[in-house]
N, C-alpha and C positions, 0 to 999 in steps of 0.2 A: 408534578415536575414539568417545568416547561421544556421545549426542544431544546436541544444543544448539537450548536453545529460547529465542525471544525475541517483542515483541508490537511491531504496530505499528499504530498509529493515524491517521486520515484523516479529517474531516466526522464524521457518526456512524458510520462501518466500525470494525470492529476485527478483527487479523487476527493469529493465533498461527497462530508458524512453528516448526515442529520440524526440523532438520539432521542430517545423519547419511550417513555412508560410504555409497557407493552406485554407482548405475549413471546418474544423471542424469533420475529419475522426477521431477516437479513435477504432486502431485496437491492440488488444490483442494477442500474437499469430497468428497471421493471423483472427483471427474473429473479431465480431464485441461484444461491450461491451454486450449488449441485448442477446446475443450467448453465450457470453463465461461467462457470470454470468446471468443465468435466474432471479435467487432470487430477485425480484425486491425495496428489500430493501438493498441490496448491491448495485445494481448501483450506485446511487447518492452519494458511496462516491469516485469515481473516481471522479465525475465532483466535486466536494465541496472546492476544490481551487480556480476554476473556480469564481464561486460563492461567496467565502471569500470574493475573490480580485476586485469583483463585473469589471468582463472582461467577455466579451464574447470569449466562446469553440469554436465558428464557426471562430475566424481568424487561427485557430493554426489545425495541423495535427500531432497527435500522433499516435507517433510506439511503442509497450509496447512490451518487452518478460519477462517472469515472470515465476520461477519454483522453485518450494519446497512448503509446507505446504499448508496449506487447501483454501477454496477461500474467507473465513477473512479476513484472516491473507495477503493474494497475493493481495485483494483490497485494505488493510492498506498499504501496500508496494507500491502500483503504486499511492496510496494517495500522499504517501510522499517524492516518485520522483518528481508526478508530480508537487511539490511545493519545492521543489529543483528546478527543472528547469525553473519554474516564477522567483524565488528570480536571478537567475542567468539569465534572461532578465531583471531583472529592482530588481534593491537593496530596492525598497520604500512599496513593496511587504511584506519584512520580516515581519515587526511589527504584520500585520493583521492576520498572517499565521501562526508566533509563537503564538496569542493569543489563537487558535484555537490550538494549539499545535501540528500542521501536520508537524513543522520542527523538534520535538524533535522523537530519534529511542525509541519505548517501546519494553524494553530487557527485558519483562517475556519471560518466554520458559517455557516449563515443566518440572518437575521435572523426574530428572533420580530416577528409580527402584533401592530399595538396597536390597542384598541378604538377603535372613531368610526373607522378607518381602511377603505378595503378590501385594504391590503397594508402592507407594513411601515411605510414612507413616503409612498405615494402618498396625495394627498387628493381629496376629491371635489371634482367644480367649483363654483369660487365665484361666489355670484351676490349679485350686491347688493342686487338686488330683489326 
């Protein structure tokens, strides 16, 4: 099996995933998932493609690099590579994966600040006198 790379996007994160025969490595930046996200309720959604597509993690060896926004939004991002690059080992993938909707990008962002304001929306108090 050759590599197979794909990208996936979140908020401002961006996260290229590269796939490849293996032993079940899942390194992030050079760490390990356990490492580079303590939060142990973000873990499991790097693996939860894995999981969808009911495959085992341990055939495959993931190389993730991933930068910009916080580590939600970078594990939503390497979510949705990493299922990107199932759909693109095997097309029989999609169905289960858009169900889960790990192939659609979610384009909230935040809202930009506008002048005279002191946050996007909020306004100062009004006084009449």
């Amino acid at each position: 099996m050759e590599m197979i790379n794909a990208i996936g996007r979140r908020k401002a994160a961006v996260a290229r995933v590269y796939l490849t025969q293996g032993t079940g490595n899942i390194l992030i930046n050079g760490k390990t998932v356990a490492e580079y996200f303590p939060q142990t309720h973000i873990q499991p959604k790097v693996t939860d493609p894995f999981a969808t597509v009911e495959i085992d993690s341990k055939i495959y060896d993931i190389k993730v690099n991933v930068d910009g926004g916080g580590y939600k939004g970078q594990a939503e991002a390497i979510r949705m590579a990493i299922s990107r690059a199932l759909v693109k080992l095997n097309e029989d993938f999609r169905s289960p994966l858009k169900s889960q909707k790990f192939l659609s990008r979610d384009a909230r962002v935040v809202e930009r600040k506008k002048y005279g304001k002191p946050k996007a929306r909020k306004s100062f108090q009004f006084s009449k006198r």
